[in-house]
C-alpha positions in Angstrom: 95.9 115.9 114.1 99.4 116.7 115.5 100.9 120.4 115.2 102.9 119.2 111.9 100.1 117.8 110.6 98.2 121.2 111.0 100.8 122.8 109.3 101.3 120.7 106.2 97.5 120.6 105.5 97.6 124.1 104.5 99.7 122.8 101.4 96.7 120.8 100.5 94.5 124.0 99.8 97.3 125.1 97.2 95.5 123.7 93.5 95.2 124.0 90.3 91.9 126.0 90.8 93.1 128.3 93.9 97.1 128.5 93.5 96.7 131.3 95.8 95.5 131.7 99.3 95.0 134.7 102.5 95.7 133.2 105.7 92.6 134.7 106.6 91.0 132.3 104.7 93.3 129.2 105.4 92.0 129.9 108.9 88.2 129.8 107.7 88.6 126.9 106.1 90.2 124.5 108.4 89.3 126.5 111.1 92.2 127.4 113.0 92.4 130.5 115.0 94.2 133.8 114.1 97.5 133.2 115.2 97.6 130.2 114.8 96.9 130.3 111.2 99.4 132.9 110.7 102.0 131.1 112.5 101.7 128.1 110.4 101.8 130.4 107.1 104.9 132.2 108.4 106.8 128.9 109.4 106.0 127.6 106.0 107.1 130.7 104.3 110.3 130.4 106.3 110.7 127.0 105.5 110.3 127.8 101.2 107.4 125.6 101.2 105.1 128.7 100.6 106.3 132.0 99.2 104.5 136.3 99.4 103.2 136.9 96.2 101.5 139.8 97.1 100.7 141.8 100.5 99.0 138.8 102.0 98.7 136.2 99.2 100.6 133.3 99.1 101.5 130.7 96.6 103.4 127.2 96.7 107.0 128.0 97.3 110.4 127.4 96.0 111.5 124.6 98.0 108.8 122.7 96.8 110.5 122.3 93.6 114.1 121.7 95.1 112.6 118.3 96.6 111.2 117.4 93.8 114.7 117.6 91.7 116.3 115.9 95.0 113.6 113.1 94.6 113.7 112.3 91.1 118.2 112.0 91.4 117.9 109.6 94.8 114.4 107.8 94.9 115.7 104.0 95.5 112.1 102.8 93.6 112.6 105.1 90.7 116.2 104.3 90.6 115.3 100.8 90.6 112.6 100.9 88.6 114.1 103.3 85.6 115.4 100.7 83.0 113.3 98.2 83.9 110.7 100.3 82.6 112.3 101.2 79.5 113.4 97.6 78.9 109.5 97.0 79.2 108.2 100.0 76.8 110.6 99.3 74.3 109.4 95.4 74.3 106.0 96.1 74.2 105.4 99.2 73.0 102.9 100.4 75.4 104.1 103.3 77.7 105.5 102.2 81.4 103.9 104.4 84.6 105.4 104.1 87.6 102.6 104.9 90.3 102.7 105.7 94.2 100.3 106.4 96.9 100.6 108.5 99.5 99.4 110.3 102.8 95.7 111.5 102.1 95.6 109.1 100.4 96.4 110.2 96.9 97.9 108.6 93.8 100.6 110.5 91.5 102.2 108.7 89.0 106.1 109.4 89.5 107.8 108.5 86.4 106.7 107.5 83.0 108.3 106.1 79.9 106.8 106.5 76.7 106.5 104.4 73.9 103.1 104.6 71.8 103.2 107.9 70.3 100.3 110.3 69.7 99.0 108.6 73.2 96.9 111.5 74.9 97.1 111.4 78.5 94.8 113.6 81.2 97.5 112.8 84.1 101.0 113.1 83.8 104.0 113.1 86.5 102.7 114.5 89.8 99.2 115.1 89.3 96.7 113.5 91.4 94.6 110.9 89.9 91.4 109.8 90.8 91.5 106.9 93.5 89.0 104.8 92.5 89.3 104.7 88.8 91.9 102.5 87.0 94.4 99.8 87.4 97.3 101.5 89.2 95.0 103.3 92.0 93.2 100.1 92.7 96.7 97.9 92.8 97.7 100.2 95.7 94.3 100.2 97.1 94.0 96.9 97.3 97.8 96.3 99.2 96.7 98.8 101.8 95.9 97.7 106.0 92.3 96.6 106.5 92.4 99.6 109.0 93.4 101.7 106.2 90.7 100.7 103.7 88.1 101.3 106.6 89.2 104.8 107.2 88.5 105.1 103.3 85.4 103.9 102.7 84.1 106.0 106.1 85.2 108.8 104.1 84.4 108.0 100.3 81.5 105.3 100.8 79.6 107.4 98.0 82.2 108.4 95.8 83.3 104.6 96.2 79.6 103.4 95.2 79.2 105.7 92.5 82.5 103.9 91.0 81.7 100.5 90.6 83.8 99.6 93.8 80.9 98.0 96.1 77.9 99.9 97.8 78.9 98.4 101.4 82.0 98.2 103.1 82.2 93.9 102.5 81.4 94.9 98.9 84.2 97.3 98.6 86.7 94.7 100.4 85.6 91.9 99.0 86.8 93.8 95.7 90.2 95.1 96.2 90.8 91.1 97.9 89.9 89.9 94.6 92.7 92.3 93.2 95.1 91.4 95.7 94.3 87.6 95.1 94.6 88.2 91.4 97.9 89.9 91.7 97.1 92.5 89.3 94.4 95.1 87.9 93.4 95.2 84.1 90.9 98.5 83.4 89.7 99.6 79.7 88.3 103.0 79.5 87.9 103.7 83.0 89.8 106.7 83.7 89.6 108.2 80.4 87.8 106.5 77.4 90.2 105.3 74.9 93.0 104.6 77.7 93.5 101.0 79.0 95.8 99.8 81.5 96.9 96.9 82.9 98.8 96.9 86.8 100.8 95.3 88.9 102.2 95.6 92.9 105.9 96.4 93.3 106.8 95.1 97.3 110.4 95.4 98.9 112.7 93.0 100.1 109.9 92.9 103.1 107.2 92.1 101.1 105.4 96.2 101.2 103.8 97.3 98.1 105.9 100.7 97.4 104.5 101.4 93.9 102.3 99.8 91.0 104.0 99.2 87.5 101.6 99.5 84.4 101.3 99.3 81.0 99.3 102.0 79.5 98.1 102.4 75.7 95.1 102.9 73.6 92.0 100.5 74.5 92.4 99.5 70.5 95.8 98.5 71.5 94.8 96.4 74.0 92.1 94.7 72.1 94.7 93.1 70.1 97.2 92.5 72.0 98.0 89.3 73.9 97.0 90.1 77.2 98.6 86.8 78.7 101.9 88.1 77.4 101.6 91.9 78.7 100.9 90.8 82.5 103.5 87.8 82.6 106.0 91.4 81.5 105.1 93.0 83.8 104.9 90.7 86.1 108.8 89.9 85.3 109.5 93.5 85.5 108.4 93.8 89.1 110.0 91.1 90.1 113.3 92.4 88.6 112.5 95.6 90.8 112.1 94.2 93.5 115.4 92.3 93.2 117.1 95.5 92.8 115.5 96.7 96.0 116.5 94.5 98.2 
């Protein structure tokens, strides 16, 4: 792992259950030396990415929340993706989540328009889902390098087992081809029990997957619903995107 690398995997440590941190410990953990470790924590601090709470405690910082706001005004996807989505909730009634992988990997849904009301949902903007549970994760999974998948499965082989998602690494390929063949990802009570979804890729003007687009509602919902009709949406939808992209 390269120097900057080093550094920004301390901002992985920061979560919900340990929001705070000692560089002492941020050194035990991923084992880097003294001052090393303390150099890292002061450039960070320096930087606003982590911020003294206390005589050595430190929390996320300030910055972190200045790129977020600078995000959410210039993101080309989400910009691109905005009213599509509402044109889509507001047609189908079913809530529009805009999805996105990144560097770990994770998946955060990055936007969400909301149209089915009394819809309880686990994960919202920004929190990391589960990789190998529902239609948007698997849609991204699915569009990723062979080399990238392998790195996966060498790391999550059990985790990936215990999901469904094959018990061997041909098993685990040979699903997320299926999805790519497919073109989309349909899941009914997978990530939480009366939540179904139904997913599609989102590519730019050079054919990369950049996001997943979903419906998301009540499984009842589903039931009921024309299915068919749903998909060839959003389907339309990411097409219109990806127009906008380009």
């Amino acid at each position: 792992m390269s120097s900057p690398g080093r550094v920004l995997a301390i901002l992985d440590l920061f979560t919900e259950e340990n929001p705070i941190w000692q560089p002492d410990k941020i050194n035990d953990v991923l084992g880097y030396s003294r001052p090393t470790g303390y150099r890292y924590v002061k450039e960070l601090v320096e930087a606003g990415l982590l911020q003294k709470v206390a005589a050595g405690r430190y929390s996320l910082g300030g910055r972190i929340i200045a790129l977020d706001y600078q995000l959410r005004q210039t993101d080309p996807v989400l910009f691109a993706a905005d009213p599509v989505m509402r044109k889509l909730a507001a047609s189908t009634k079913f809530d529009a989540a805009l999805s996105v992988m990144f560097a770990g990997p994770q998946v955060i849904d990055v936007h969400r328009v909301s149209a089915e009301k009394n819809l309880q949902l686990s994960y919202g903007r920004g929190r990391p889902r589960p990789l190998f549970l529902a239609a948007a994760p698997k849609v991204l999974l699915a569009h990723l390098p062979r080399s990238s998948l392998k790195k996966i499965y060498a790391t999550h082989a059990k985790e990936i087992g215990l999901n469904g998602m094959g018990d061997t690494w041909r098993e685990f390929l040979s699903v997320l081809t299926k999805i790519r063949k497919d073109g989309f990802y349909r899941s009914q009570g997978e990530l939480e029990s009366g939540l179904g979804a139904v997913a599609v890729p989102i590519f730019n003007a050079e054919g990369d997957c950049v996001a997943a687009l979903a419906l998301v509602g009540s499984v009842q919902r589903f039931d009921t619903s024309s299915n068919a009709r749903l998909l060839s949406r959003l389907q339309e939808a990411s097409a219109v995107i990806r127009l906008s992209l380009g």
